[in-house]
C-alpha positions in Angstrom: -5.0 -83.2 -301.5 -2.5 -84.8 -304.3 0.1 -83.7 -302.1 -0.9 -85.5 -299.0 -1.5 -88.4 -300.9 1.9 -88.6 -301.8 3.5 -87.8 -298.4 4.0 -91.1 -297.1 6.3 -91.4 -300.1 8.6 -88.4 -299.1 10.5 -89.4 -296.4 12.9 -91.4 -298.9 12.5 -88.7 -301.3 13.3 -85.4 -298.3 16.4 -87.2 -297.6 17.8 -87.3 -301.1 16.3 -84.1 -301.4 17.0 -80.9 -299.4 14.5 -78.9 -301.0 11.6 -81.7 -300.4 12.6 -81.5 -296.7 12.0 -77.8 -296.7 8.6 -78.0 -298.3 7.6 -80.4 -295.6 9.0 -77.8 -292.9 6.9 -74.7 -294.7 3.8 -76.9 -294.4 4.3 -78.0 -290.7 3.5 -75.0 -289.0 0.0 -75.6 -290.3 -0.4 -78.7 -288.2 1.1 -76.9 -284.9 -1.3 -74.1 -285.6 -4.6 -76.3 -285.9 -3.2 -77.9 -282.6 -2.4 -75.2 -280.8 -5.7 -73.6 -281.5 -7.4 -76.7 -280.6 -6.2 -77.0 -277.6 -6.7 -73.3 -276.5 -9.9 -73.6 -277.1 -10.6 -77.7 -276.0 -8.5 -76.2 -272.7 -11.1 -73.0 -272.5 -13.8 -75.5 -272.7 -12.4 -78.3 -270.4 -12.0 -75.6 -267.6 -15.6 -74.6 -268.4 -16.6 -78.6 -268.3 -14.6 -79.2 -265.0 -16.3 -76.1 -263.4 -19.5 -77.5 -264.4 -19.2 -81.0 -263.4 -17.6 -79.7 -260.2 -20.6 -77.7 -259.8 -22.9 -80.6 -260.6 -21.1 -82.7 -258.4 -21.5 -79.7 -255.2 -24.9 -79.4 -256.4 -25.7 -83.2 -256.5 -23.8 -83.6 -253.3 -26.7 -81.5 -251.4 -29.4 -84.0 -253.0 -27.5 -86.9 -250.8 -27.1 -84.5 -248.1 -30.3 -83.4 -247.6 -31.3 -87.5 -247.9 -29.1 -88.0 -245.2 -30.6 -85.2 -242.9 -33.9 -86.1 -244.0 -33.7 -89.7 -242.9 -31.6 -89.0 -239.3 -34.9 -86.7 -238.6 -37.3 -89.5 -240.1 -35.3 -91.8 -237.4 -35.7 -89.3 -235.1 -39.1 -88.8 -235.2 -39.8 -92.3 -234.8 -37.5 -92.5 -232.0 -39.8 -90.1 -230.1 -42.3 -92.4 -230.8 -40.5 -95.6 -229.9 -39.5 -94.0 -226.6 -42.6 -93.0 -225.5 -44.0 -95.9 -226.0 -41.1 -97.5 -224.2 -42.2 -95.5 -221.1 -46.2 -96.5 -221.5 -45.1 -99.9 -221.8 -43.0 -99.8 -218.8 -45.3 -97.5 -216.7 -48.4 -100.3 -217.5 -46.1 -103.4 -216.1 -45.1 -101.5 -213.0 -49.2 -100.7 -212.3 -50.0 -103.9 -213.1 -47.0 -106.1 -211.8 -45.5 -103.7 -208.7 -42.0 -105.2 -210.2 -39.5 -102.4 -209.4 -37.6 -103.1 -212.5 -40.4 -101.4 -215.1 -40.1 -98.1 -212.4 -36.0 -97.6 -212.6 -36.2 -98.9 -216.9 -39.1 -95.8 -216.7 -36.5 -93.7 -215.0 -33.9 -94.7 -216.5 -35.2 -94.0 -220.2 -37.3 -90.3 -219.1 -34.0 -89.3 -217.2 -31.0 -90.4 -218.2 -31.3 -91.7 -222.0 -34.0 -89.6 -222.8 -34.7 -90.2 -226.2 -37.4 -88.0 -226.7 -35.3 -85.0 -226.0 -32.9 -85.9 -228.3 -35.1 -86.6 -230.9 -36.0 -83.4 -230.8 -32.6 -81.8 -230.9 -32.1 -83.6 -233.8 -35.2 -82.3 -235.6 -34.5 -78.5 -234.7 -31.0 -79.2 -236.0 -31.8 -80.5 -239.0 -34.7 -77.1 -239.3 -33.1 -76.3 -243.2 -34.9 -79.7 -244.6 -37.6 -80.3 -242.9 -38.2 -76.9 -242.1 -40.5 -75.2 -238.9 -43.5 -76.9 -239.5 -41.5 -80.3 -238.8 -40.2 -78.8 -235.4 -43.2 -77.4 -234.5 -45.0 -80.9 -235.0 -42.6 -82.7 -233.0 -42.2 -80.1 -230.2 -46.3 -80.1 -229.5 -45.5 -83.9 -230.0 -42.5 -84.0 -227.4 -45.1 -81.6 -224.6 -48.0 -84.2 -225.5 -45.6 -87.2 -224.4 -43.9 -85.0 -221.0 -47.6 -84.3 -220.1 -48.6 -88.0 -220.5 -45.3 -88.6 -218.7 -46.6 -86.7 -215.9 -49.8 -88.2 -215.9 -48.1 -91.6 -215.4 -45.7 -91.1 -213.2 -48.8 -89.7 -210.8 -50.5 -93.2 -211.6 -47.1 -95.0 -210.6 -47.1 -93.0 -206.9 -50.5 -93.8 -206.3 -49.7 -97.6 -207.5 -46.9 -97.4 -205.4 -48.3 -96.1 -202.6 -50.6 -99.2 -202.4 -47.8 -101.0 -201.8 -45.8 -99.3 -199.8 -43.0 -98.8 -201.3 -40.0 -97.4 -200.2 -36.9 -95.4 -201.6 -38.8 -94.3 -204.9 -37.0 -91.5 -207.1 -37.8 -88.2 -206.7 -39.2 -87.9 -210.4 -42.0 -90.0 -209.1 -42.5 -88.6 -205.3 -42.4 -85.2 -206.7 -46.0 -85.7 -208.1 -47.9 -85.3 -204.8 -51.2 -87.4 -204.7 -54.0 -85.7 -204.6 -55.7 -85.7 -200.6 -58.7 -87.5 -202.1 -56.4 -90.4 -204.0 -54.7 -90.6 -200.4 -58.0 -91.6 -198.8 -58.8 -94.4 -201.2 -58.2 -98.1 -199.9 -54.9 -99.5 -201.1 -57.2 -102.2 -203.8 -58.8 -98.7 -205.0 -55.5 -97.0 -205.8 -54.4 -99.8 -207.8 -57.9 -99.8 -209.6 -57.1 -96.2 -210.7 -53.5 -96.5 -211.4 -54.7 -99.6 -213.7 -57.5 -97.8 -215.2 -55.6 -94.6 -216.6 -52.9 -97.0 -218.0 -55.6 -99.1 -219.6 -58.1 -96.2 -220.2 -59.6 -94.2 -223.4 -57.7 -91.4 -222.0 -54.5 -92.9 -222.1 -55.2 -93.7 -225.4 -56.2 -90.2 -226.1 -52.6 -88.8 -224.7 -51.0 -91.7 -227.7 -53.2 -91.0 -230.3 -52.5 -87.6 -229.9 -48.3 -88.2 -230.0 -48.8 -90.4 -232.7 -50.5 -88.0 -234.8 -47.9 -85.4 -233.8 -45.6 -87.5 -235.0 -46.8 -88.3 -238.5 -47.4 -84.7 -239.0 -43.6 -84.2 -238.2 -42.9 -86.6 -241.1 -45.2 -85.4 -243.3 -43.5 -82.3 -243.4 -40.0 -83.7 -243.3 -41.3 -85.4 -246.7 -42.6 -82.0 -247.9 -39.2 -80.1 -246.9 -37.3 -82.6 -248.8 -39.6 -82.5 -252.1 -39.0 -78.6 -251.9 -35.0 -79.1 -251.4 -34.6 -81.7 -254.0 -37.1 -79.6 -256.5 -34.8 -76.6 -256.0 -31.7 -78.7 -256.5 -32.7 -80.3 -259.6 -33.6 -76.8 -260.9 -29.8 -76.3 -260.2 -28.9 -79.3 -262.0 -31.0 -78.7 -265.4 -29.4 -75.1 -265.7 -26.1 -76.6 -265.5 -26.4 -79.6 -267.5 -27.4 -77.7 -270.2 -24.6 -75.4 -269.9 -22.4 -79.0 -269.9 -24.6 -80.0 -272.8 -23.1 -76.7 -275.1 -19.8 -77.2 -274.4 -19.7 -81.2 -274.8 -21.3 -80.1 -278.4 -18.6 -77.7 -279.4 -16.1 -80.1 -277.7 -17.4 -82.4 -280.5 -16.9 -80.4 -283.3 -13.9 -79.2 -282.4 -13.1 -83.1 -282.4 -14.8 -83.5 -285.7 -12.5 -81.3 -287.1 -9.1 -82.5 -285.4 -9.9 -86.0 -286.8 -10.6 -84.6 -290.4 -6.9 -82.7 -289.2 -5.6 -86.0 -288.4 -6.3 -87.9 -291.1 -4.9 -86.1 -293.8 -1.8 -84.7 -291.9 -1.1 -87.8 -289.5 -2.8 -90.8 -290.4 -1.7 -91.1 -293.5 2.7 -90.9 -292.8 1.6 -93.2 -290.2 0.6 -95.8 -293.3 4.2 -95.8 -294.4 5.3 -96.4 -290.8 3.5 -99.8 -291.0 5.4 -100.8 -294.0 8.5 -100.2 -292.8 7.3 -102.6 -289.8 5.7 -105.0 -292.0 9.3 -104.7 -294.4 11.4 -105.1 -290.8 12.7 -102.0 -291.9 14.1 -98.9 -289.7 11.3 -96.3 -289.3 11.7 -93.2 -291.7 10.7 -91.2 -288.6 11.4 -90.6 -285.4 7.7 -90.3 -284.5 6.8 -94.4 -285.1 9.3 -94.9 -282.4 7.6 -92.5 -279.9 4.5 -94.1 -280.2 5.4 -97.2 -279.9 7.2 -96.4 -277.0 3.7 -94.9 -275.6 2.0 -97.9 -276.2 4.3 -100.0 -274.4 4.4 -97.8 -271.5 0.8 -97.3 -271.7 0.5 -101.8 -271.8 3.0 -101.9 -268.8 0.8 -99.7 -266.7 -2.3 -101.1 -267.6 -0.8 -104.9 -266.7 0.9 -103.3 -263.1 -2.5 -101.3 -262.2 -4.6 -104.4 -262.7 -2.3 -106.6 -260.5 -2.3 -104.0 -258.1 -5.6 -103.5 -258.3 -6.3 -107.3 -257.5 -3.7 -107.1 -254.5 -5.7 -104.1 -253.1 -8.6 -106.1 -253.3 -7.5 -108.9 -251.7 -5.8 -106.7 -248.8 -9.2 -105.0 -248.7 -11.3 -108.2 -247.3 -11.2 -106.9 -243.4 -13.8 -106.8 -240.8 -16.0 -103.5 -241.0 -16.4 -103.3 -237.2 -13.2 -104.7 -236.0 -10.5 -104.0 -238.9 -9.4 -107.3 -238.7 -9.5 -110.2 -241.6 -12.8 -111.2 -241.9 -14.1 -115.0 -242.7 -13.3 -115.3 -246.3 -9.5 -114.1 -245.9 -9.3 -116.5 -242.7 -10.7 -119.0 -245.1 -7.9 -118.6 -247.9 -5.4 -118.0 -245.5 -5.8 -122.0 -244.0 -6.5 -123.1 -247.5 -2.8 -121.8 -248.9 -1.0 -122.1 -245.7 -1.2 -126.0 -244.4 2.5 -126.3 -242.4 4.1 -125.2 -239.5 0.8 -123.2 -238.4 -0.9 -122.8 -234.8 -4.6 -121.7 -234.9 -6.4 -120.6 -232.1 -10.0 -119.9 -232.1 -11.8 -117.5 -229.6 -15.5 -116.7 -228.2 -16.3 -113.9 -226.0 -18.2 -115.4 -222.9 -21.4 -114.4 -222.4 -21.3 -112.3 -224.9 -24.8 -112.5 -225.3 -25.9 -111.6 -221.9 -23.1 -108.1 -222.2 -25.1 -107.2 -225.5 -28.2 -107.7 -223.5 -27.2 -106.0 -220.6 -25.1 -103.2 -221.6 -27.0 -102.7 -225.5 -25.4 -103.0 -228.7 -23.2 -100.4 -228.7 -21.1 -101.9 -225.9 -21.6 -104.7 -227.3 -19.5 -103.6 -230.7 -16.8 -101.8 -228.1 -16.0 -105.2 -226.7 -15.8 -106.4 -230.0 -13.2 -103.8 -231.0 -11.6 -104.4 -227.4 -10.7 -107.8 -227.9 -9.7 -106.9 -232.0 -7.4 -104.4 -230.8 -5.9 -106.9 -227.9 -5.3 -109.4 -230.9 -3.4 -107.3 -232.6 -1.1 -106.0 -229.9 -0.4 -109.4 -228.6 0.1 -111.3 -231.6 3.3 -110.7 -234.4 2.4 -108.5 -237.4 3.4 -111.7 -239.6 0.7 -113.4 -237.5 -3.2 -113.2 -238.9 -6.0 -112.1 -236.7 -9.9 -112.6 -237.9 -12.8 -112.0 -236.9 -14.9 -115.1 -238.4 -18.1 -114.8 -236.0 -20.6 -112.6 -234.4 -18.1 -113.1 -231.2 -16.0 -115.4 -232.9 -12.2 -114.8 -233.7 -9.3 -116.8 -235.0 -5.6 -115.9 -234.8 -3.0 -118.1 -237.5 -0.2 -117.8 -236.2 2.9 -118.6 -238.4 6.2 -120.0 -238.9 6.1 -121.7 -235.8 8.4 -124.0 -234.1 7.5 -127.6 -232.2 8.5 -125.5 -229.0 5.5 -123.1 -229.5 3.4 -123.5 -226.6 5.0 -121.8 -223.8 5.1 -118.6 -226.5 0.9 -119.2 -226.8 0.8 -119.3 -223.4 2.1 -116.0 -223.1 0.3 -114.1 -225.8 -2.7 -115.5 -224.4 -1.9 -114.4 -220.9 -0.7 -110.5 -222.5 -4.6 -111.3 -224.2 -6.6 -111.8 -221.2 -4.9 -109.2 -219.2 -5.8 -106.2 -221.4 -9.3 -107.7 -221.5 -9.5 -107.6 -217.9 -8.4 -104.1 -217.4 -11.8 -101.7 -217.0 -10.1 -98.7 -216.8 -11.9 -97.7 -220.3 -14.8 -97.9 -219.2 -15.7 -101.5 -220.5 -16.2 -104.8 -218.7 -14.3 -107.1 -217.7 -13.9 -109.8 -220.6 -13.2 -113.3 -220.9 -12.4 -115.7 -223.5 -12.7 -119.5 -224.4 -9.8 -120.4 -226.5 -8.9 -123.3 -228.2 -5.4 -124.0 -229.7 -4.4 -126.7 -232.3 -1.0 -127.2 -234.5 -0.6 -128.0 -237.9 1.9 -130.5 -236.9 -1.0 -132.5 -235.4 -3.1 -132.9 -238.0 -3.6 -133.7 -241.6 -4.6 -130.7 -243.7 -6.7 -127.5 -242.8 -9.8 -128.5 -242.3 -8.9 -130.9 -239.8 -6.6 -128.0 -238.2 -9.8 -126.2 -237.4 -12.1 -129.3 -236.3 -8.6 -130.0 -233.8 -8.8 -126.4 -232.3 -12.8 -126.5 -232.6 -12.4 -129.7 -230.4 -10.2 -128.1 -227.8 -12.2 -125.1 -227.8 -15.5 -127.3 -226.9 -13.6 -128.7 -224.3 -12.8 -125.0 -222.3 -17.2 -124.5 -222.9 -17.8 -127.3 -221.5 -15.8 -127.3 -218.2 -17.0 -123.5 -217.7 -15.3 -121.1 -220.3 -12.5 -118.5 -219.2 -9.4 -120.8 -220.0 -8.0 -122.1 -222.8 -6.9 -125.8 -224.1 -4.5 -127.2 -226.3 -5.7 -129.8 -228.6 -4.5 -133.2 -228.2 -4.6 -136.4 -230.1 
């Protein structure tokens, strides 16, 4: 230990004296051996460690996995639900109202959407959480809601049939009345219809799919206790596998330190006086590391700028991918001159989301994202600030800019118009102010909010130009 104490005194000392140098070079190899062997065995264990946590990570992955098919056959289930009660719902205000519409919305949902049945599908798919029990629940379920839709498509005929109605689908002529129902009086046929919809046995069919139902999810909940028990049997065994190696890792560390100090830390001390004496550095080393921590500074500073510009860039519309309303915000806060900004609804956007469901709804969405985007420059900013609502800044522009508006927003409405994909035709109220024209920002978007009032109110589809 005398002799460590003295080493950050050699350097001056090895270079006067050949024979000091040597000595330092005989004890050297000492060092290299306690690292060397260090890192063997802190790489042995780090490849032990990585396995594990890649292992944990696998293991902890099925924990979220089964959550996720746990809760698509939770929606599931309740979507059976939902649905059939859909159809009761429907099937009661066709009885009771002889409105066509609840008849084709029956129809429509039993045939075509058919929830139930896909419900189901999802349930027998997802068999390895919630297990047989869960499919066998949800299939007597699913035969308890097709009988009850037989029943009430039977009750519909013979409502219908008071009536007289004409052209009805074949899922509902198909159930043949029975020749006593046909010899009841047109006021009696209703009375039946109206009491099965409204009777105990009815209720009987719906108590029956509800109870179905909640035994489907009961054993979803069981299916998932028995997966997550099983997983976090996984996980104990291999954290305590991670908890070995992070303790030998330690020591191994402890002694490294005890290493460093005596053979490191201490020529370091002289280091610092040479640095506090503005004096060259006795060793190359002091050089090296200060050449690591400067690196090391410099990528910390360029990774948190980048960072922060990733973050930035990052602020875009989930649905549509364009600039949502607090990067439109900051983009008219730091931008005042030579600007256009034309704001956008969707017409009647309300009534396609009603009509056509939300699904559509959000394709339309996309639609007129998408036509933004290839109308508009890439230096230009398209945002979504709305539910239906969109912006475009456009910039750099010249007094002259109109006729170029005019154009993009002609190249706009044409792509909305074409129905080739599958999506209807779509039209937009636009308004269109210039920077030009007003004093700062937020009077740039009152201008275009102005002009864009003024296409609403003479009957949407068109746009305006803002004007003093």
């Amino acid at each position: 230990m005398a002799d460590v104490a003295k080493h950050p005194e050699q350097p001056q000392d090895a270079q006067a004296s050949p024979q000091a140098g040597r000595a330092r070079m005989r004890r050297a190899p000492r060092m290299r051996m306690i690292n060397a062997v260090a890192i063997i065995i802190a790489a042995i264990l780090s490849l032990i460690a990585v396995r594990n946590v890649t292992n944990i990570l696998a293991t902890a992955s099925l924990t979220a996995d089964a959550d996720q098919v746990f809760a698509e056959s939770m929606d599931a289930a309740m979507d059976l639900q939902r649905a059939s009660d859909y159809l009761t719902t429907q099937a009661r205000m066709y009885v009771t109202t002889g409105d066509r519409s609840f008849l084709d919305n029956y129809i429509r949902e039993l045939r075509v959407r058919d929830q139930r049945g896909e419900a189901l599908k999802t349930v027998k798919a997802n068999v390895d959480v919630g297990g047989e029990q869960s499919v066998k629940e949800l299939q007597e379920a699913y035969d308890l809601s097709e009988e009850l839709a037989r029943q009430e498509l039977y009750h519909m005929h013979l409502a219908a049939s008071s009536w007289d109605a004409s052209d009805l689908p074949t899922s509902v002529t198909e159930q043949e009345l029975s020749a006593a129902d046909e010899a009841l009086s047109p006021e009696q046929k209703r009375s039946k219809a109206t009491r099965f919809m409204l009777g105990d046995k009815h209720l009987g069919y719906r108590n029956e799919i509800g109870k179905g139902v909640r035994r489907c999810t009961n054993a979803l909940l069981v299916g998932l206790q028995t997966k997550r028990d099983a997983v976090l049997g996984q996980l104990r065994q291999q954290l305590n596998t991670m908890q070995a190696v992070v303790l030998t890792i330690l020591v191994i560390l402890v002694l490294v330190i005890v290493a460093v100090i005596f053979l490191i830390l201490w020529p370091v001390a002289s280091f610092a006086s040479d640095v506090e004496r503005d004096e060259p550095l006795t060793d190359s080393g002091a050089r090296e590391l200060s050449i690591l921590v400067r690196a090391y500074n410099e990528m910390y500073r360029e990774n948190h700028e980048r960072t922060a510009r990733l973050q930035h860039a990052a602020e875009r519309d989930p649905l549509t991918g364009l600039l949502n309303r607090g990067a439109y915000d900051t983009l008219l806060a730091e931008r005042q001159d030579r600007l256009a900004l034309l704001l956008l609804d969707v017409d009647l956007f309300k009534e396609v989301n009603d009509s056509y469901g939300h699904d559509l709804g959000d394709a339309v969405l996309r639609k007129v994202a998408s036509s933004l985007t290839q109308s508009f420059r890439s230096t230009d900013y398209a945002c979504r600030i709305g539910g239906d609502e969109f912006a475009v800044i456009m910039t750099d522009v010249d007094e002259d800019v109109r006729p170029v508006i005019e154009r993009k927003i002609r190249s706009v409405t044409e792509l909305l118009q074409d129905t080739r994909d599958g999506l209807p035709a779509i039209t937009l109220s636009i308004g269109v102010a210039l920077s030009e024209q007003v004093e700062d920002s937020t009077h740039l978007y009152r201008a275009a909010d102005k002009a864009l009032y003024a296409v609403k109110r003479d009957g949407r589809s068109g746009y305006r130009f803002y004007e003093e």
